[in-house]
C-alpha positions as CSV (number, residue, x, y, z in Angstrom):
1,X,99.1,125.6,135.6
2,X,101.6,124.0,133.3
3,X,100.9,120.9,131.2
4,X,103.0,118.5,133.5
5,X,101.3,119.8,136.0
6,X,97.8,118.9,134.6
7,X,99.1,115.3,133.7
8,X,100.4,114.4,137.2
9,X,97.1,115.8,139.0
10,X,95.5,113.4,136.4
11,X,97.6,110.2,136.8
12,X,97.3,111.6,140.8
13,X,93.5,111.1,140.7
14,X,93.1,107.9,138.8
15,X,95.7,105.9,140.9
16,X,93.4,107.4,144.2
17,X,90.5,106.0,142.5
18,X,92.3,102.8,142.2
19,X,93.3,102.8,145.0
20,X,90.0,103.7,146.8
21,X,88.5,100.7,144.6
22,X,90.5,98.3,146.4
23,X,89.8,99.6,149.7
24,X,86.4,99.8,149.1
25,X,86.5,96.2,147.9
26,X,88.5,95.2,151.0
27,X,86.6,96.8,152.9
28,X,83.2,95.5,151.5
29,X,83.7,93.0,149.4
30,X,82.5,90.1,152.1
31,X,84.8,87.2,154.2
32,X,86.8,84.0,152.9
33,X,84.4,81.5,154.1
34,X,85.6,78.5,156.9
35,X,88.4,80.9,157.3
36,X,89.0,81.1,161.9
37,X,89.7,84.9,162.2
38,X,87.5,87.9,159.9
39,X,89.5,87.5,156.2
40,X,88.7,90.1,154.2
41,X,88.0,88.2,150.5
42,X,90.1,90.8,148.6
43,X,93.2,90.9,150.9
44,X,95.6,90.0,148.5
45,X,95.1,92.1,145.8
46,X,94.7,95.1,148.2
47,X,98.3,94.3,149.6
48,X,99.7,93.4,145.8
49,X,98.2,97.0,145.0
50,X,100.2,98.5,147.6
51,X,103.0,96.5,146.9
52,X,102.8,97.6,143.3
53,X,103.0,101.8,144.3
54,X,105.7,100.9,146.5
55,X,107.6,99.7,143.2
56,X,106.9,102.3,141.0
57,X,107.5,104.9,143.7
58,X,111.0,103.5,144.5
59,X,111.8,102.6,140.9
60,X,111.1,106.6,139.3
61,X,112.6,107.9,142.4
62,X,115.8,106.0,141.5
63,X,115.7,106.8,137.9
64,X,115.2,110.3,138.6
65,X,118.1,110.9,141.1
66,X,120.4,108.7,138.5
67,X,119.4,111.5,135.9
68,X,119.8,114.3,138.8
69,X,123.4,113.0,139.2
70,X,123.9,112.5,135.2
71,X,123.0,116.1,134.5
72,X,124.3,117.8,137.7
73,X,127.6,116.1,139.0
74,X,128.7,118.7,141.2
75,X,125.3,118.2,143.3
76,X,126.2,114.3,143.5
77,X,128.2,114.8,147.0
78,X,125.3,115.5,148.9
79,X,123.8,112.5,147.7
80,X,126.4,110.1,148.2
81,X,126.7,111.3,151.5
82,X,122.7,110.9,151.7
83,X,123.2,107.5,150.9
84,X,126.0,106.9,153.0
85,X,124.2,108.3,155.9
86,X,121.4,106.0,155.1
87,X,123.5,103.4,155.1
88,X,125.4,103.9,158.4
89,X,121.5,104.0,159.4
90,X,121.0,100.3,158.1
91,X,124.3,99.3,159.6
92,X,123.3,99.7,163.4
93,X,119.5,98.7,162.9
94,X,120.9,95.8,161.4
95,X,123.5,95.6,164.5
96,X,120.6,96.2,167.0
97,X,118.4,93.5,165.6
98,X,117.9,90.2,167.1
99,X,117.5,87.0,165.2
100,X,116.6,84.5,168.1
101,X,113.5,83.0,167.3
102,X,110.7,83.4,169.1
103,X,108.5,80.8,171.2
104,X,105.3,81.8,170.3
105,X,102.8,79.1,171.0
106,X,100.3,77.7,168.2
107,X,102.3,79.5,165.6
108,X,104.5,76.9,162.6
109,X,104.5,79.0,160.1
110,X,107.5,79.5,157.8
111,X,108.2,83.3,159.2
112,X,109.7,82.5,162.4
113,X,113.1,82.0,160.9
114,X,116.5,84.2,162.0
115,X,116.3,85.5,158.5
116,X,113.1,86.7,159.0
117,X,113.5,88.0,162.1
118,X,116.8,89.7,161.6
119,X,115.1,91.7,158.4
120,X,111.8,92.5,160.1
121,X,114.1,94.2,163.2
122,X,116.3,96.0,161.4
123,X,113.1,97.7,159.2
124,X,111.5,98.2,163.0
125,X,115.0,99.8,164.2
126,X,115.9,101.9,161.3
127,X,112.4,103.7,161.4
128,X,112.7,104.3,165.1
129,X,115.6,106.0,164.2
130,X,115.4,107.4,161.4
131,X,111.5,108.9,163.1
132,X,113.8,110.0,165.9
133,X,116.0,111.7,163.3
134,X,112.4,113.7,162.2
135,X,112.0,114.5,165.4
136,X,115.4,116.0,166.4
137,X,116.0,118.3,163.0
138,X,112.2,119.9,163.8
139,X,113.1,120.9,166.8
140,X,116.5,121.9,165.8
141,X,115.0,124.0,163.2
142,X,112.4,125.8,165.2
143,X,114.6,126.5,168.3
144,X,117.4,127.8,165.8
145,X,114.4,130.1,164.9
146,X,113.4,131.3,168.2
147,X,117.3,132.4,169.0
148,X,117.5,134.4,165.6
């Protein structure tokens, strides 16, 4: 086991603890009082904590494909096209999306918006396709193994 190694499965097992802090809290920690529905007291910082991992993730993923693509040019075709393809993804989930807004009775809040609703469609449509992209290369890949 190399020393990187060791680092990352430590970092890996203090942001689970963290993490299973905050769930635990969540979980546990009691309801907002007066509140109409169950409301977990610790909601917030449970989502802000996810919200926070989200960041970080996307944030070293980008700086670490910007350094791939410093230090190995020739390999930076397959990722434009990657991006590009992720892109043309965006593209029709945004083109599928509907931005009418809804009637939903007993609800004001500030959500129901064509903005909104445009954005939360087009995150609902690109996974269903991009999921449907999972689902097509497995099978691809083991039929192609069954024929060979």
């Amino acid at each position: 086991m190399t020393k990187l190694t060791k680092i990352l499965n430590i970092v890996l097992y203090v942001l689970l603890a963290i993490t299973l802090v905050f769930a635990g809290l969540f979980y546990f920690g009691g309801d907002e009082v007066g509140a109409a529905l169950h409301t977990p007291i610790y909601s917030d910082s449970f989502l802000n904590w996810g919200k926070l991992l989200v960041v970080v993730t996307a944030g070293v993923t980008v700086v670490f494909e910007v350094l791939n693509l410093i230090f190995h040019a020739r390999s930076a075709v397959r990722t434009f096209i990657s991006i590009g393809a992720l892109l043309v993804v965006a593209f029709i989930a945004y083109g599928m999306s509907d931005s009418t807004p809804m009637e939903i009775i007993g609800y004001n809040g500030p959500d129901n918006v064509p903005s909104m609703l445009s954005m939360a469609g087009t995150m609902l449509y690109g996974t269903y396709i991009l999921f449907g992209v999972v689902v097509v290369a497995i099978l691809y890949t083991e039929l192609s193994r069954m024929f060979k």
